[in-house]
N, C-alpha and C positions, 0 to 999 in steps of 0.2 A: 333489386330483386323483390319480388312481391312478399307478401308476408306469409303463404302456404311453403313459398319455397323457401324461405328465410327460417320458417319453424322447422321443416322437415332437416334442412342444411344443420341446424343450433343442436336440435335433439338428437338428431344422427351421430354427431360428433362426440358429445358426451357419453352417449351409449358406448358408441367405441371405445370411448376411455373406460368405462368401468368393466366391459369385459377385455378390455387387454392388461389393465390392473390383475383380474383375477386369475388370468392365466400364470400372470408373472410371479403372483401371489399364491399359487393355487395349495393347500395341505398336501402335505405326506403322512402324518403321525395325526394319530388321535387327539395328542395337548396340542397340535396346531390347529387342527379339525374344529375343537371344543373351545380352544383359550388362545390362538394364534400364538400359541407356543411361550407364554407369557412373556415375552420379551417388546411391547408396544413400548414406544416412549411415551409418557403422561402427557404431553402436550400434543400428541398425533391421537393420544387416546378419547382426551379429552374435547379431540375436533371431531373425532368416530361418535363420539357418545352425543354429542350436539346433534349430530345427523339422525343417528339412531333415535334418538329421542323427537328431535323436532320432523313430527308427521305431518300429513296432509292433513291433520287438525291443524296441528300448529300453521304451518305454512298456507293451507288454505280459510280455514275455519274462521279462526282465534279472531282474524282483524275485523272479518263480516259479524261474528257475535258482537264485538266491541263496539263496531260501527251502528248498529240495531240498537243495541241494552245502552252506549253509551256508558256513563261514572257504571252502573252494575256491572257491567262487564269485567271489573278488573277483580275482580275476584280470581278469573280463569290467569291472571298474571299471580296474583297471590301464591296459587296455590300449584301452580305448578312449577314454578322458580323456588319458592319454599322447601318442596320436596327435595332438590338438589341441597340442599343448607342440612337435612334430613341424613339423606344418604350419604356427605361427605364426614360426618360430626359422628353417627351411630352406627350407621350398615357398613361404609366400603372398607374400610382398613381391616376392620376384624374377621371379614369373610371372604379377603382377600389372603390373610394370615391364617387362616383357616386351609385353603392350597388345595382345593374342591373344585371340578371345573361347572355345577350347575347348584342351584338352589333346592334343590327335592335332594339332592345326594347330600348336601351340611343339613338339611334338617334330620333323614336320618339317620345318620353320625352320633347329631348332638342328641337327639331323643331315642337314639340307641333302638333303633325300630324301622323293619322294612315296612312296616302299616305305615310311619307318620311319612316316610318317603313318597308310601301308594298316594297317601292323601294330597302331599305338598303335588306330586305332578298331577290329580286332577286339580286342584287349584288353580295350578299355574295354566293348564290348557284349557279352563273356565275362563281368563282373565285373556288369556294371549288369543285364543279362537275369537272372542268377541272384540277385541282390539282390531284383528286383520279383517273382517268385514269392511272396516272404514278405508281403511288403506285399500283393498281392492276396488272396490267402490271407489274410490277417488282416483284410480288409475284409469280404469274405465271413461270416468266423466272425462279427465282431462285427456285420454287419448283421443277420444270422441269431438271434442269440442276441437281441438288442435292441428290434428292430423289429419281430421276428416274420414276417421272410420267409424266402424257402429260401437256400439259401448261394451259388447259379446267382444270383438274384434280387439281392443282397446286392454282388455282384461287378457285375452289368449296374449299376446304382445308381452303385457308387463309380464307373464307366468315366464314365458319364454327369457326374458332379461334377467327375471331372478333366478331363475336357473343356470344359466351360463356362468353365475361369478359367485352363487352362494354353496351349490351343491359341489364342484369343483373345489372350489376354495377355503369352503365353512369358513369358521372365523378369521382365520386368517386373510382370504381372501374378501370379505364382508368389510373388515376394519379398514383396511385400508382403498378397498372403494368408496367406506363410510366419509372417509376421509375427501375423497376427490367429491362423493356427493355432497357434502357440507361447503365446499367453497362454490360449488354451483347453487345452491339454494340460497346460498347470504346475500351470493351477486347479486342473484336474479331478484333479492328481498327489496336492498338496500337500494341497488342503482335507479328504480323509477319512484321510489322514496325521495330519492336528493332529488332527481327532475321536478318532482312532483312539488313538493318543500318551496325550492327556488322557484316553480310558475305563482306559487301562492303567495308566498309570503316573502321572498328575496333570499330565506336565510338558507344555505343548501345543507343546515344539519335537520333532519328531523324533527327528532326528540327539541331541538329547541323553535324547530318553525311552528310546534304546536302551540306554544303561547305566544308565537311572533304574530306582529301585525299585518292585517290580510290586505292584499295588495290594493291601492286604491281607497281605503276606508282610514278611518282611526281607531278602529274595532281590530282584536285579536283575531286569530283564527278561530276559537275552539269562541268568542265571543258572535261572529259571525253566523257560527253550525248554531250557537242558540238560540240566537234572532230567528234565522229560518226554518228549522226544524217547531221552535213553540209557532210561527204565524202559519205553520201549514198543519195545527194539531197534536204534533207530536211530541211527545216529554221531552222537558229541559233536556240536553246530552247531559251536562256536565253534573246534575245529582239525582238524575233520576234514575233507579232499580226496582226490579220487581221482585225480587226477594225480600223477607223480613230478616232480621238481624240472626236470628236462631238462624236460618238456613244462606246469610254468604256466610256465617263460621262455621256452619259442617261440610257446607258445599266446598269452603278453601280449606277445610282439615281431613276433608276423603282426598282431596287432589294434590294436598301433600302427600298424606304417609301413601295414598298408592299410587306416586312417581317413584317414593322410596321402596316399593314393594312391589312393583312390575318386572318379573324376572329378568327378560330383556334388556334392562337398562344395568341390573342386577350383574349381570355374565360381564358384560362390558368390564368391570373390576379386575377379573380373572385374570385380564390379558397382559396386566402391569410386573415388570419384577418384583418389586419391592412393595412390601404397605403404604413406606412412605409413597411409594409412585402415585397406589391408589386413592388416597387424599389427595396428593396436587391433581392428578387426573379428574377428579369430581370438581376440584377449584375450578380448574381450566373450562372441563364441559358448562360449569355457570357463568363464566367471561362469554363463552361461543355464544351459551346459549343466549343471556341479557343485549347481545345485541340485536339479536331479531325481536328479540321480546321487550327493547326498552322502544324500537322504532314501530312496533303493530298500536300501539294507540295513536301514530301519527298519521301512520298506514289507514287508520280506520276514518278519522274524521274527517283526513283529505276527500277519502273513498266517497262516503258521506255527502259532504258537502259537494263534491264534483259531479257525484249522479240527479242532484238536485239542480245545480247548475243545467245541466244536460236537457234538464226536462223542462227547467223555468230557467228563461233567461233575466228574468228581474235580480234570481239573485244576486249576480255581478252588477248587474246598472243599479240595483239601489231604488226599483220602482214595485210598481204594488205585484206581489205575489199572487195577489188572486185577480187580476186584469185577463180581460180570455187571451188579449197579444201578449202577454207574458207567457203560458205554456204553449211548447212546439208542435204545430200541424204533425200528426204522425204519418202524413205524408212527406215532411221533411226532418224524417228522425236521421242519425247518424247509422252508418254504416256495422258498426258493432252492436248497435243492439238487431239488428237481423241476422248477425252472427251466433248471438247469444240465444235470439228467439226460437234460431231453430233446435238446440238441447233441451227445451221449453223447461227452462231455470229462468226467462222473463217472458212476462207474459201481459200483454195488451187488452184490453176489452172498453170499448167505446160506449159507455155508460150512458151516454144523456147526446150521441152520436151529434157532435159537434167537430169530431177532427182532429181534436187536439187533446194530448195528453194530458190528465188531471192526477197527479202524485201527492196524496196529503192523506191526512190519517179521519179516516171517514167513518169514526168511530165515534169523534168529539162530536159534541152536542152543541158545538156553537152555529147560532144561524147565520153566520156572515157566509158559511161554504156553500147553502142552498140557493140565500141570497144571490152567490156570482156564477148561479146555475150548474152546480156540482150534482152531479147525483151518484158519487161514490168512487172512492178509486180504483181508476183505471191501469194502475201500473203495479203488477206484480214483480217484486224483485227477489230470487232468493239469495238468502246471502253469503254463501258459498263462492261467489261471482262476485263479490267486491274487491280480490284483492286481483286474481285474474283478470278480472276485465278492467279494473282501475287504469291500465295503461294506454288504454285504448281507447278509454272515457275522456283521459288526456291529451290523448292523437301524441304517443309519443312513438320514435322510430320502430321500424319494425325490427329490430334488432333485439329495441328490449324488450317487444311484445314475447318475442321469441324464447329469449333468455326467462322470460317469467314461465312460458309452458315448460321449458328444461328444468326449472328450482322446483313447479311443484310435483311435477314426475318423478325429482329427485328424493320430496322430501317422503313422500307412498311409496316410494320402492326402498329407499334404505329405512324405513322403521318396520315394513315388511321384509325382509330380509332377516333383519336381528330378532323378531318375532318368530321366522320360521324356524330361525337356528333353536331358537327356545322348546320350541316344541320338538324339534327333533332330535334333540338331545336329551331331553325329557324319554322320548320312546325307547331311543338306542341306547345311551347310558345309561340312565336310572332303572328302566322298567327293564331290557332286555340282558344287559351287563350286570346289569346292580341286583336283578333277584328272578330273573328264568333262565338265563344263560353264563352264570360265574367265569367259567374256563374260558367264554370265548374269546379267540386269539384278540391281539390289535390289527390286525389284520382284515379279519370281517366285522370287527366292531368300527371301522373306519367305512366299512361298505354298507355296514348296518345303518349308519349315520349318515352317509346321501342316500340311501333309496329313501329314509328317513323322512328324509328332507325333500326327495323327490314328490314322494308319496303326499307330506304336508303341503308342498306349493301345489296341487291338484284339490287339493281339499279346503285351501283359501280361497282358489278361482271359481270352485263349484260358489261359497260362500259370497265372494264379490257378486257372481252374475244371479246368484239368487239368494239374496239374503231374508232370515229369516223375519217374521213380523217385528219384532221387537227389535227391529234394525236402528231406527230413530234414535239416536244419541247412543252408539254404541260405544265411543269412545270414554266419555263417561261412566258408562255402566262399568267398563274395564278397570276403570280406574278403584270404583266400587268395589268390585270383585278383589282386586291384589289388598287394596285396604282392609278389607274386613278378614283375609285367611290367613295371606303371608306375610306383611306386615309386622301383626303381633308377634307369629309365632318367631319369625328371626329377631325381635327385639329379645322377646324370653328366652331365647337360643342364647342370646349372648352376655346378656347384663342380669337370667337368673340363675344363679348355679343348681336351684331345688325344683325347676321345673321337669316335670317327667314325663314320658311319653303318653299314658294315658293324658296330661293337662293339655299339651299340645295336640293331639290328633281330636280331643272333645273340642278345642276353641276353634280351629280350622274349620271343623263342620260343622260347628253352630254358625261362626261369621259368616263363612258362605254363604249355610241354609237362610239362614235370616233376612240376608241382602237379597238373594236371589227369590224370595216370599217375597219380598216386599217389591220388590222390580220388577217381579211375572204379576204379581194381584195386581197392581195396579195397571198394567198393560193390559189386564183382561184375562191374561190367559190363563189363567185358575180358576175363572170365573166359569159355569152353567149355566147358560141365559134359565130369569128367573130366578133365580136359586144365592145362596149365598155362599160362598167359601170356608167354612169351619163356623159359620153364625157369625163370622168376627167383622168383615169388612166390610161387605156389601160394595163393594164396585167404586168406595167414594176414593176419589182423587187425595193424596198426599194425606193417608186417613191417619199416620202417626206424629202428632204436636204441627201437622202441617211443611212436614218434613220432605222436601223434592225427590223424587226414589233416584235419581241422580246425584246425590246428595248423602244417600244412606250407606255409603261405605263407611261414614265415624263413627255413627250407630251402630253398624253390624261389628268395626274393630273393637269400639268398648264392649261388645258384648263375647266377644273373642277373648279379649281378655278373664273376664269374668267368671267366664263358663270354667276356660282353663285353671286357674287359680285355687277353684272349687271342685273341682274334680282333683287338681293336686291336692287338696289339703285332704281327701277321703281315699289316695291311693298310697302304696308303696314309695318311699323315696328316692330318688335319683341315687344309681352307683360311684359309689364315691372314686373311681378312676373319671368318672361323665363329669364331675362337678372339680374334680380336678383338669380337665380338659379345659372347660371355660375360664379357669382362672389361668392359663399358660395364654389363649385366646385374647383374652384382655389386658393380657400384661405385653408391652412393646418391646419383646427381645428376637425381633427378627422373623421370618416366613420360612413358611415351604415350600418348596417349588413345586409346581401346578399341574401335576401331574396325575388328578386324576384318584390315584390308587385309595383304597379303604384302612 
């Protein structure tokens, strides 16, 4: 079978699965709707929460950043396996024991306030909106590149799939789709990893063919990526970063606590009987998780070095890199990059029109690349495409070509998914149940909660097919967003007994306001051609300590905290039934069941 009908055959099939999952799963009750009735088992929870978490950054992104930044790159491993260590130790057990089914409803509860609730859900739909851009946008690419439709076409598709098994289903039927889509997304990770592992280096683990030796040589593998990548220009892989030390520690301390502070991952807790469940549940989700994430730097320098391979055949034989017979006539390029070329995510230009492809970093100022008649590179790669097309780089079957389009459509639609739940539970529970409509039955607060949800999966795909300017790195900015609002406020939720609703609703929107200043100024969009933004900025790049505005989610948290703190110590103190609340919260004498009620 050829590889269109082998994709369409692979993807089709899984589809089926998840919406015959959701039928079979599908909600009756509002706790099943919101919390899948909290009866998950920790280890199905903990395969949901893998899923739910590992997006089409994760699955697509993560190995092409790593592959590019090389040693920088492991930051994005820091800091977002970090945040799971985060959420198991400080967030899940006590606001699981809390017995709440959303994150805006325990704030407030505990800050005894419909305002700090108004707050927590624009927070959350500050954080979650800007998160599902990425995921639509990546459904798009990949339905586009795969299927062979347009990328408008690609986006109406995934809306349509998420609808069948989240609106139906909610949680209930999400988790455990969650669940079938995380064993599709490992496969689809792992298996052209081991192929990949064993063509390179013999060894079919991974994680250990990255320091195994590269076939043919006495050189390691990640020894091999250095040799070639420094003689074609480009920074050592293995210590070179482009960050300064100030910013990978804020950049892996926003991408912890806002893994720990992304609602989304948040609600996942809900769904456990027991506290205990939701600690082993967060354990489990970091076993799922570390195995995609212990194999993406393996994933990355293969990638790497293969598409090098591809374009220069010296790097295999061991001969000069810059000989013109070393790079390939782009009259005799492989078959996948005209596959690739036409998404135009690669991109050709015949620079010094000789024929042949010239890949090296045409930035360096050494004369040996003029010398070999260089006159700039000619291969644009984005990196998005390294771990999808890795397979194809490798000519491996069309099976697993296949199976990799089905992992990352998996890993956009189920983070999408639990995203939408978030917000839609946000509108239907918090805002509509929780403080304009009291009395409303469960009855239409369950119908309130799909149209909810209908309504939000239209308002992602409007976002996917046109996303706003400040689209570029939205996943990160997300991560910013949850960091710097909610974060704080559920750490002071739970370990302050004196914090009060005026500290928590001033720290919320200072965090926000602050990240969200610092992330629109520097995108421009504060800016008045001409003009300055408050006399403060003037337009210049990373204008605070040289701070990445991707970056500024620990800066806007400290300053969350801050704000909060100082404002409590100038208002009224918390009631002493609220601070006796938090202390039964932090004591381990057992849950409430999850139902929701005030």
């Amino acid at each position: 079978m050829g590889l269109q009908g082998m994709t369409y055959l692979v993807v089709g099939i899984t589809f089926a699965i998840y919406i015959g999952i959701a039928i079979w799963a599908r909600a009756g009750s509002t706790s099943e709707f919101y919390a899948a009735g909290g009866s998950v088992h920790p280890v199905l929870n903990g395969m949901a929460t893998g899923a739910d978490w590992m997006s089409a950054a994760s699955f697509i992104s993560m190995a092409g950043l790593i592959a590019f930044m090389g040693y920088g790159g492991c930051l994005f491993l820091m800091g977002w396996t970090g945040g799971y260590v985060l959420l198991a130790m400080l967030l899940a057990p006590y606001l699981r024991k809390f017995g709440k089914f959303t994150v805006p409803q325990f704030v407030g509860d505990r800050f005894y306030s419909k305002g700090a609730s108004t707050v927590a859900v624009i927070c959350l739909l500050a954080a979650s909106l800007t998160y599902i851009i990425g995921q639509m946008t990546g459904v798009g690419v990949a339905f586009s590149r795969f299927l062979g439709v347009s990328n408008t076409m690609g986006v109406y598709i995934g809306m349509a799939i998420v609808f069948m098994y989240a609106v139906f289903g909610g949680m209930k039927g999400i988790t455990y789709t969650q669940v079938a889509q995380y064993c599709v997304l490992i496969l689809a990770y792992t298996i052209p990893a081991i192929f990949i592992s064993m063509h390179l280096t013999g060894n079919p683990i991974p994680q250990l063919g990255l320091g195994s030796g590269f076939s043919g040589t006495d050189m390691t593998l990640l020894g091999k990526l250095d040799q070639v990548v420094t003689d074609l220009g480009f920074a050592q892989y293995t210590t070179a970063t482009r960050f300064s030390q100030l910013n990978v520690f804020v950049y892996t301390a926003s991408l912890m606590i806002g893994t720990a502070g992304l609602p989304h991952v948040i609600m996942r807790f809900f769904t456990v009987p027991k506290v205990k469940d939701a600690r082993s549940s967060a354990g489990w989700a970091l076993v799922f998780i570390a195995i995609l994430y212990t194999t993406a730097p393996a994933v990355a320098a293969m990638a790497r070095l293969n598409i090098h391979a591809t374009v220069n055949t010296a790097v295999l034989s061991g001969g000069d890199l810059l000989a013109p017979e070393s790079s390939i006539k782009f009259d005799d390029r492989p078959a996948w990059m005209d596959r690739w070329m036409v998404t135009g995510l690669l991109k050709f230009e015949d620079k010094n029109g000789d024929g042949r492809i010239q890949y090296y970093n045409d930035k360096s100022t050494d004369p040996k690349f003029a010398a070999a008649g260089w006159m700039g590179n000619e291969l644009n790669v984005n990196r998005d495409i390294m771990v999808l097309a890795n397979p194809e780089i490798a000519m491996l079957p069309n099976w697993v070509i296949a199976l990799v389009a089905a992992g990352g459509l998996a890993a956009a639609l189920s983070t999408a998914a639990g995203l939408l739940l978030a917000i839609s539970s946000a509108i239907s529970h918090d805002l509509l149940k929780g403080m304009w409509m009291p009395d409303m039955s469960e009855k239409n607060e369950l119908m309130a909660g799909k149209i909810a949800m209908a309504c939000s999966i239209v308002v992602a795909g409007y976002l996917g097919l046109n996303p706003p300017g400040f689209a570029a790195g939205t996943v990160a900015i997300a991560f910013g967003l949850a960091a710097s609002s909610l974060f704080p406020c559920l750490m002071m939720g739970i370990f302050s007994k004196t914090m009060n609703k005026q500290g928590a609703i001033a720290g919320m929107l200072a965090g926000l306001g602050i990240t969200m200043l610092y992330v629109f100024a520097h995108k421009g969009i504060l800016f008045i051609k001409g003009t300055e933004f408050l006399g403060l900025f003037g337009g210049k790049a990373n204008f605070f300590l040289g701070i990445e505005p991707n970056a500024f989610g620990a800066i806007g948290a400290v300053v969350n905290f801050a704000v909060a703190f100082a404002v409590n110590n100038m208002t009224p103190p918390v009631p002493e039934h609220i601070a006796q609340m938090v202390e039964d919260v932090r004591t381990p004498r057992g849950s409430k069941a999850v139902d929701g009620a005030h």
